[in-house]
C-alpha angles and dihedrals in degrees: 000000000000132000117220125199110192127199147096097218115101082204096072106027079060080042089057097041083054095059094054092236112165096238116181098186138021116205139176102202119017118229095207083218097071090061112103124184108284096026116132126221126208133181131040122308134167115276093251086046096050079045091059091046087052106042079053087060094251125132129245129218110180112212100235133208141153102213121196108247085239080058098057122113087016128131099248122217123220080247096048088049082044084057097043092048100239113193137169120243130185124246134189103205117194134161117248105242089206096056123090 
């Protein structure tokens, strides 16, 4: 079982050291085929991608901040992420068969 930990942002790739979290590999991009039953899936990914980790038996913790609208499109600092109480919550994702 491998933990993954996604994103291109140094921010919050310093945010998740700090937070001691066991981390086995740091990516910027996930390729969904990687994920094997078990895995767990941290960061922020797209809802079909979090679907895919999900529908593979993995787990999904969504990297979760409110950002301030005068925030948004910023470059984000472990210390910035730290203020703005950024967590990690767990998600199961999964499509909706009745939807078109």
């Amino acid at each position: 079982m491998t933990t993954w930990f996604i994103s291109r942002h140094p921010g919050a790739i310093e945010w998740s050291r700090r937070q001691g979290l066991v981390v086995d590999e740091y990516v910027a991009h996930l390729d969904p085929l990687r994920i094997r039953a078990g895995d767990t899936v941290l960061g922020s990914l797209p809802v079909n991608l979090a679907a895919r980790v999900c529908a593979a038996g993995g787990r999904y913790h969504h990297l979760s901040v409110d950002v301030p609208e005068n925030l948004r499109g910023c470059e984000l600092s472990a210390d910035d992420l730290e203020r703005l109480c950024a967590r990690l919550q767990a998600f199961d994702v999964r499509p909706d068969p009745a939807a078109r």
